[in-house]
mmCIF file as Biopython writes it, N, C-alpha, C and O atoms, coordinates in Angstrom:
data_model
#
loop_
_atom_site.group_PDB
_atom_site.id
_atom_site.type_symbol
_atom_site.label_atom_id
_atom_site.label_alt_id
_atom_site.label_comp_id
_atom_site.label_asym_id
_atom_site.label_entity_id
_atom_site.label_seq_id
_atom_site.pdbx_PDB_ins_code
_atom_site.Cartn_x
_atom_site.Cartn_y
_atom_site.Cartn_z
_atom_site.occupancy
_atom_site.B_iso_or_equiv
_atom_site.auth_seq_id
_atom_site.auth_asym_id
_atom_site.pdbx_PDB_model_num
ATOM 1   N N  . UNK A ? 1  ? 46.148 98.573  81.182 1.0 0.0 1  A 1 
ATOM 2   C CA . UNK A ? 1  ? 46.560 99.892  80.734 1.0 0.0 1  A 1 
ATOM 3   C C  . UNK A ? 1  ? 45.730 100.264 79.505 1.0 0.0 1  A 1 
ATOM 4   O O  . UNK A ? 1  ? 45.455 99.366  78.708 1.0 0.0 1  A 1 
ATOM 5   N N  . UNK A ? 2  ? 45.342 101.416 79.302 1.0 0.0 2  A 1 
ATOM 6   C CA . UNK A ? 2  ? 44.530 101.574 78.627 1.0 0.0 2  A 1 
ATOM 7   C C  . UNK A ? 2  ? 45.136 103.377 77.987 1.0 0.0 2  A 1 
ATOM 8   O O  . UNK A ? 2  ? 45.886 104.234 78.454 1.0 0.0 2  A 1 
ATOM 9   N N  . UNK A ? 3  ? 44.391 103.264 76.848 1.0 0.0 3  A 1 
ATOM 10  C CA . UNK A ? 3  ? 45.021 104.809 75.889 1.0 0.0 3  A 1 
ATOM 11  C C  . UNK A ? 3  ? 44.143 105.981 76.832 1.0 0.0 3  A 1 
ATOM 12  O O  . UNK A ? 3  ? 44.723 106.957 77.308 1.0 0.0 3  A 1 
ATOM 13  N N  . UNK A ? 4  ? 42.729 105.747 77.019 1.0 0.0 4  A 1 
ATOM 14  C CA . UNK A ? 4  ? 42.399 106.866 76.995 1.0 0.0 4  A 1 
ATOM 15  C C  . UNK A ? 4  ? 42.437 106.976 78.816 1.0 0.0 4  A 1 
ATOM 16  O O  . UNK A ? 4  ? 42.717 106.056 79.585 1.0 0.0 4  A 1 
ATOM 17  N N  . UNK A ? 5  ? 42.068 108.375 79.170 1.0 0.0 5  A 1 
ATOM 18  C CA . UNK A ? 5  ? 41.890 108.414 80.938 1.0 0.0 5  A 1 
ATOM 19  C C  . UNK A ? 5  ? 40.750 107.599 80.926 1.0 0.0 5  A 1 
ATOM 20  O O  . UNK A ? 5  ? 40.040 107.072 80.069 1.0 0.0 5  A 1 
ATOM 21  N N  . UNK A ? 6  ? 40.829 107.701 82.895 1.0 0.0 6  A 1 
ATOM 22  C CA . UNK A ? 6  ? 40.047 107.267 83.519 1.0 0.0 6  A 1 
ATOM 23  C C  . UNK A ? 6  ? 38.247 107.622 82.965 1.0 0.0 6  A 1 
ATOM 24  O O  . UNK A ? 6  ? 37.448 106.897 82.373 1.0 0.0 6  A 1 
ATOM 25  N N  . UNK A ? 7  ? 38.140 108.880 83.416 1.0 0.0 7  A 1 
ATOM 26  C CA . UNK A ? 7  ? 36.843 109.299 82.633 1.0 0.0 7  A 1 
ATOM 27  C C  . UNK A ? 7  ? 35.986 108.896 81.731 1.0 0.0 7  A 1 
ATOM 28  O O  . UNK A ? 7  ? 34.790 108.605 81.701 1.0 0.0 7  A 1 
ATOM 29  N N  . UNK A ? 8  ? 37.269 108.967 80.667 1.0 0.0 8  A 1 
ATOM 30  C CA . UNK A ? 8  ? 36.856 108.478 79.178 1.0 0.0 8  A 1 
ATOM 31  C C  . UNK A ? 8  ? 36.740 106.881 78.711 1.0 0.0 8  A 1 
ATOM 32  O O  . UNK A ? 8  ? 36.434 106.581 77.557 1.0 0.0 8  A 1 
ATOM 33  N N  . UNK A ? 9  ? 37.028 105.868 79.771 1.0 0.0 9  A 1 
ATOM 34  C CA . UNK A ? 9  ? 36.928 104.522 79.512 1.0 0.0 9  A 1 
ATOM 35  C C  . UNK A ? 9  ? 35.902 104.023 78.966 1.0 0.0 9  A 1 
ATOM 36  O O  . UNK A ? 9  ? 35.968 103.223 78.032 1.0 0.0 9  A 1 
ATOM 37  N N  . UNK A ? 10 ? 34.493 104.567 79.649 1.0 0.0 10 A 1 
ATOM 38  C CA . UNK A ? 10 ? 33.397 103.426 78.798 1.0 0.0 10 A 1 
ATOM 39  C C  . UNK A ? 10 ? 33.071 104.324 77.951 1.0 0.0 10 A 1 
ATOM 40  O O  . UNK A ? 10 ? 32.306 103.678 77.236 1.0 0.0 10 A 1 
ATOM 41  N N  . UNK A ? 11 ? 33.116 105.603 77.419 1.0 0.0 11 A 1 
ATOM 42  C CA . UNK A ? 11 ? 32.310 106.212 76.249 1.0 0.0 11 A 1 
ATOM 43  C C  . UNK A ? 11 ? 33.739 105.943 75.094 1.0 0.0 11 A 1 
ATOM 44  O O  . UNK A ? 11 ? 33.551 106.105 73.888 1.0 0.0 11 A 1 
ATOM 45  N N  . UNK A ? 12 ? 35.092 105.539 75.614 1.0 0.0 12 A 1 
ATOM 46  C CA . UNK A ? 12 ? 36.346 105.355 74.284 1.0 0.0 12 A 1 
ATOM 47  C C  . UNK A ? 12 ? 35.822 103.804 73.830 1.0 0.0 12 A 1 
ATOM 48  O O  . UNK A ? 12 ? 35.857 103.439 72.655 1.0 0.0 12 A 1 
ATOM 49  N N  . UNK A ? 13 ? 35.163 102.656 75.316 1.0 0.0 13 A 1 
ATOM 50  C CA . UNK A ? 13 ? 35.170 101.449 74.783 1.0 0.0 13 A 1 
ATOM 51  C C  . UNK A ? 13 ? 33.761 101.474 73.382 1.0 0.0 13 A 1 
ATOM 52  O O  . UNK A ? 13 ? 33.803 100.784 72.363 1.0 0.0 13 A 1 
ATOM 53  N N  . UNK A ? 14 ? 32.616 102.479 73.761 1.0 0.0 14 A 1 
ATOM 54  C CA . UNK A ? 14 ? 31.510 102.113 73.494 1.0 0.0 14 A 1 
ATOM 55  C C  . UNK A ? 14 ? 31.604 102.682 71.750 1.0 0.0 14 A 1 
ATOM 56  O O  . UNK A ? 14 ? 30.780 102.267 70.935 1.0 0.0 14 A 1 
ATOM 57  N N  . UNK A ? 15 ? 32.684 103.639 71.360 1.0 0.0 15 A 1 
ATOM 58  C CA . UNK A ? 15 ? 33.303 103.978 70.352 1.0 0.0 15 A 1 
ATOM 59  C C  . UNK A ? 15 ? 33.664 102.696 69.758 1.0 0.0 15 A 1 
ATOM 60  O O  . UNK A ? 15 ? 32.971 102.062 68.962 1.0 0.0 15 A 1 
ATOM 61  N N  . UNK A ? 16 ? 34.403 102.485 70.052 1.0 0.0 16 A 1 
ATOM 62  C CA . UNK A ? 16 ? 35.431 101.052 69.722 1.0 0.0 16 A 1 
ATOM 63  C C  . UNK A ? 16 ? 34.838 100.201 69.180 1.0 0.0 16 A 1 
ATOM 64  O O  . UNK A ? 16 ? 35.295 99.789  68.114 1.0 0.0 16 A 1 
ATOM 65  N N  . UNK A ? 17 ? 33.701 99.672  69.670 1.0 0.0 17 A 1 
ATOM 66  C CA . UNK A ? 17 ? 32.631 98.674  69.664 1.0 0.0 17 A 1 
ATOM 67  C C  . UNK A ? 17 ? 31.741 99.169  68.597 1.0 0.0 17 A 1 
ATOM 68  O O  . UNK A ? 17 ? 30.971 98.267  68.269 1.0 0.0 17 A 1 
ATOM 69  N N  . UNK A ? 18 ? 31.545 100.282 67.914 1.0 0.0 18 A 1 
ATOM 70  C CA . UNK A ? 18 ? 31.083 100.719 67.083 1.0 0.0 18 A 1 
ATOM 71  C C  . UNK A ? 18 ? 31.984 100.596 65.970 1.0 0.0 18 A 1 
ATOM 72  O O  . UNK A ? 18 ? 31.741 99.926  64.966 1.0 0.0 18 A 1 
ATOM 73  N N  . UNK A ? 19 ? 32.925 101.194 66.154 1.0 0.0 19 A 1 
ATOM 74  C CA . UNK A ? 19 ? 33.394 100.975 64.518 1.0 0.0 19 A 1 
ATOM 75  C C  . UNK A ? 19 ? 33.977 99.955  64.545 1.0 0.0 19 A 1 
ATOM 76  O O  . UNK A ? 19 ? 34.451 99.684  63.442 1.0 0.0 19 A 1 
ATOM 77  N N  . UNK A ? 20 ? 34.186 99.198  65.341 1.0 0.0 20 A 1 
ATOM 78  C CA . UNK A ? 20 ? 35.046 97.221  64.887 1.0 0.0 20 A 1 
ATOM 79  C C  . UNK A ? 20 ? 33.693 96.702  64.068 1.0 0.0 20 A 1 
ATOM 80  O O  . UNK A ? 20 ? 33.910 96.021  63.066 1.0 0.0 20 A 1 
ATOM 81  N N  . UNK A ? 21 ? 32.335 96.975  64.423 1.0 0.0 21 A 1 
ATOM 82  C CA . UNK A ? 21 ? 31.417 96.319  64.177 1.0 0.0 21 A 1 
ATOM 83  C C  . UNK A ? 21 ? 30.973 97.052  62.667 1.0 0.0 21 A 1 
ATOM 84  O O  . UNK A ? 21 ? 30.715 96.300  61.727 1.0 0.0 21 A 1 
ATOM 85  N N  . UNK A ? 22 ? 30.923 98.031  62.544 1.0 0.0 22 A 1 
ATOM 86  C CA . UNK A ? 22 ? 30.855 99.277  61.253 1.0 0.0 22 A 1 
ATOM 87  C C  . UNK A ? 22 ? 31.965 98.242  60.568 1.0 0.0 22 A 1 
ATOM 88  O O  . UNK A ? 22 ? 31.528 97.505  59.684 1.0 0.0 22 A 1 
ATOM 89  N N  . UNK A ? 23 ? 33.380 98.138  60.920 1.0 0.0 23 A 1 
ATOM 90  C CA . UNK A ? 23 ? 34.097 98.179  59.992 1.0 0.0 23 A 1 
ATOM 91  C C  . UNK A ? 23 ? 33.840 96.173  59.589 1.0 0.0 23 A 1 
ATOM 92  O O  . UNK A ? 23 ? 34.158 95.686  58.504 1.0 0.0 23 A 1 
ATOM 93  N N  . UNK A ? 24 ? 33.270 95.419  60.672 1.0 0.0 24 A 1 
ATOM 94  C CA . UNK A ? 24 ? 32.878 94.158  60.114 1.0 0.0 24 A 1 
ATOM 95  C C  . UNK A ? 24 ? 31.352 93.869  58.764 1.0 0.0 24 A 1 
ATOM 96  O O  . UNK A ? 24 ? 31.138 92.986  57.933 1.0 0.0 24 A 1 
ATOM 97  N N  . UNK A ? 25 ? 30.669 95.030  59.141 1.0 0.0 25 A 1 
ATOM 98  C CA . UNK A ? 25 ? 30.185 95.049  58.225 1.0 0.0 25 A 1 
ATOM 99  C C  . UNK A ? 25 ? 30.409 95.332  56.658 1.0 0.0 25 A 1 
ATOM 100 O O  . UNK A ? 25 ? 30.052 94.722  55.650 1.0 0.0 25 A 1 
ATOM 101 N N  . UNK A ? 26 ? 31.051 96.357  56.842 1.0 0.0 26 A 1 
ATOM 102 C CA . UNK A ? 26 ? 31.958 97.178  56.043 1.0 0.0 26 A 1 
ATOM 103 C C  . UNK A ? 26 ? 32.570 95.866  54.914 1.0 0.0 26 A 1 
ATOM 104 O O  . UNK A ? 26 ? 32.320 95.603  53.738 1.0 0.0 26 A 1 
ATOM 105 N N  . UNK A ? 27 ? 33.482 95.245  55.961 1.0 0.0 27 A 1 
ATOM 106 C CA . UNK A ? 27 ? 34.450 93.948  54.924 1.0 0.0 27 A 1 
ATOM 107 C C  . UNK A ? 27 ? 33.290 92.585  54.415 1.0 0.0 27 A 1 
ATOM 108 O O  . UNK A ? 27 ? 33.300 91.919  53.380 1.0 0.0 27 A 1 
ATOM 109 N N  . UNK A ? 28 ? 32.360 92.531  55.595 1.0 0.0 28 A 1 
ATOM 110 C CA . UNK A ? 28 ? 31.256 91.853  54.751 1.0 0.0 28 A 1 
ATOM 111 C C  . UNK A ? 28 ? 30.581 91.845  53.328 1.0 0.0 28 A 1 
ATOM 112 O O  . UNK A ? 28 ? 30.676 91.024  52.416 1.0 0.0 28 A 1 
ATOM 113 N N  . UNK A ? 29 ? 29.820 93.101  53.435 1.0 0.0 29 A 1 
ATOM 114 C CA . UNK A ? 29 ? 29.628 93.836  52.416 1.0 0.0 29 A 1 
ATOM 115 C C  . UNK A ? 29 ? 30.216 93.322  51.352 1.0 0.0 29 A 1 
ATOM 116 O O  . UNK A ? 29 ? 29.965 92.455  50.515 1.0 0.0 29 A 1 
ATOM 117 N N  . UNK A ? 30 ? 31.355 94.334  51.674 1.0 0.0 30 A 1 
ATOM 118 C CA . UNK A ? 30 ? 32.507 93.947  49.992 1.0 0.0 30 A 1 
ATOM 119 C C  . UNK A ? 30 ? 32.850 92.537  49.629 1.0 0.0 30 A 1 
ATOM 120 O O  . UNK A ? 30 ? 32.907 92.027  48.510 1.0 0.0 30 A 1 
ATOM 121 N N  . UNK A ? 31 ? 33.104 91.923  51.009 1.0 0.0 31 A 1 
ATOM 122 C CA . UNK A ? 31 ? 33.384 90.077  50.301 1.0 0.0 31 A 1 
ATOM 123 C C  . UNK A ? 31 ? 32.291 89.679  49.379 1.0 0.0 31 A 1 
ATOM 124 O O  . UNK A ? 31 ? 32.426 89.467  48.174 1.0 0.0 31 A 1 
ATOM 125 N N  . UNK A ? 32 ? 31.076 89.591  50.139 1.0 0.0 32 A 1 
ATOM 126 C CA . UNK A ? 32 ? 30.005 89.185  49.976 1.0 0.0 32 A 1 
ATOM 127 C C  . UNK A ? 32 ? 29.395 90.190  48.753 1.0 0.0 32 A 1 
ATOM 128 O O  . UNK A ? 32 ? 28.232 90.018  48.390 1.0 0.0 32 A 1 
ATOM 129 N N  . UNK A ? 33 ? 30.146 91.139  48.198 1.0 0.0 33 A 1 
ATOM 130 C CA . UNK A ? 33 ? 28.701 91.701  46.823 1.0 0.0 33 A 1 
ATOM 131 C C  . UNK A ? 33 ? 27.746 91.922  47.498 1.0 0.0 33 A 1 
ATOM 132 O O  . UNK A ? 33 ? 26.782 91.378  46.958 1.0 0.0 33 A 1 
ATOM 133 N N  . UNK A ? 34 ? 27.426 92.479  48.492 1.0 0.0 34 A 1 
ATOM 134 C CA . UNK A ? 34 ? 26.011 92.904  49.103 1.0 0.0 34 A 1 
ATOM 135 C C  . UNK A ? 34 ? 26.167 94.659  49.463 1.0 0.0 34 A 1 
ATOM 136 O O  . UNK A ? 34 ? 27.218 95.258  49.233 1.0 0.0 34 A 1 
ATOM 137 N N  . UNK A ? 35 ? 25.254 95.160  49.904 1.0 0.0 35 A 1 
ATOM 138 C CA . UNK A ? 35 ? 25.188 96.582  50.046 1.0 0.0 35 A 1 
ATOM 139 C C  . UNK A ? 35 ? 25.795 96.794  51.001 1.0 0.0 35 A 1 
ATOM 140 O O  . UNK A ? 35 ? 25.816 96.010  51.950 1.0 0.0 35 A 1 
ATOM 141 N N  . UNK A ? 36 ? 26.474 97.983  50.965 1.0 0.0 36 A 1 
ATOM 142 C CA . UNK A ? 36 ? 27.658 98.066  52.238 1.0 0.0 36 A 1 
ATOM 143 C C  . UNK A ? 36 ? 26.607 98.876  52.936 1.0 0.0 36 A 1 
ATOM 144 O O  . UNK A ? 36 ? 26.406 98.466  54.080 1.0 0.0 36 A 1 
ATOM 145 N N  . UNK A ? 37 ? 25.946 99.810  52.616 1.0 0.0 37 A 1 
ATOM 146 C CA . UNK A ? 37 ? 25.447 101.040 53.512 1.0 0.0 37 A 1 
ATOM 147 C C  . UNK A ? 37 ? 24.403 100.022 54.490 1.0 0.0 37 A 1 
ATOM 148 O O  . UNK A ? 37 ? 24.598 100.004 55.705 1.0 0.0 37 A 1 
ATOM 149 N N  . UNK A ? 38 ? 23.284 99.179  53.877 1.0 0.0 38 A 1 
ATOM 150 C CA . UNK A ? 38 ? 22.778 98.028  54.869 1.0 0.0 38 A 1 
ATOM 151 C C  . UNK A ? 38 ? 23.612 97.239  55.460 1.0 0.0 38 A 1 
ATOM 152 O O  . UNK A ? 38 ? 22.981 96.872  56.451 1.0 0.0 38 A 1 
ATOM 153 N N  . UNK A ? 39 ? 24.631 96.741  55.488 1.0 0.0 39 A 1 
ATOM 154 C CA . UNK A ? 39 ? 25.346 95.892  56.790 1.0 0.0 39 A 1 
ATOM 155 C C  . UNK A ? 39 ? 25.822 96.422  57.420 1.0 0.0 39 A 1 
ATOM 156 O O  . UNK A ? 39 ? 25.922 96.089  58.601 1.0 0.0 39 A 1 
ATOM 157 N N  . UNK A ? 40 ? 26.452 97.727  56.823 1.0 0.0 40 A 1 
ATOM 158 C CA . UNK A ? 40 ? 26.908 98.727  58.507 1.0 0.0 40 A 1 
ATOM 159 C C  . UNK A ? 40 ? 26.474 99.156  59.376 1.0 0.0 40 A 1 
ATOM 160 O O  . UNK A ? 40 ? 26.895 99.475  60.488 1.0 0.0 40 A 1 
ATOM 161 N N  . UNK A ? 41 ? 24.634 99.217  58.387 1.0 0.0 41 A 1 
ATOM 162 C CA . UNK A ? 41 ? 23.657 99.845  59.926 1.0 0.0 41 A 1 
ATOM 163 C C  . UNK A ? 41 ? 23.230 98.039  60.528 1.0 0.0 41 A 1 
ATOM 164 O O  . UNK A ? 41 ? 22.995 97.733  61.697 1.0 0.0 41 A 1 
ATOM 165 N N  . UNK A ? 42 ? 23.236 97.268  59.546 1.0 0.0 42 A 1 
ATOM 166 C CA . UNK A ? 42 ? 21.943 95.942  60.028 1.0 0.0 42 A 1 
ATOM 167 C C  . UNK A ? 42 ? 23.267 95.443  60.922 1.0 0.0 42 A 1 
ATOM 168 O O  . UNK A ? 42 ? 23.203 94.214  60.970 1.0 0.0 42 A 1 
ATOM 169 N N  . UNK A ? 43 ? 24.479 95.936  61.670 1.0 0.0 43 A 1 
ATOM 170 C CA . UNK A ? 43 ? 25.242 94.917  62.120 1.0 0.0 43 A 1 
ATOM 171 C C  . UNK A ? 43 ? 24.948 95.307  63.406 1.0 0.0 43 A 1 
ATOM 172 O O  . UNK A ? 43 ? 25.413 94.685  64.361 1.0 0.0 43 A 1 
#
């Protein structure tokens, strides 16, 4: 079961997969003292 329709499955997953990975960079970043704006794109 899934939130979005049928249609919208692989362009809601390919979203998804973007910002889990944005937002892993994101918490990297900040743990780590490193530049957030480079690990959100270098992830």
């Amino acid at each position: 079961m899934t939130v979005a329709p049928v249609a919208w499955q692989w362009p809601a997953t390919i979203l998804a997969v973007i910002l889990s990975v944005s937002l892993t960079g994101y918490l990297s970043a900040k743990l780590g003292n490193g530049l957030v704006k480079n690990a959100m794109i270098a992830m």
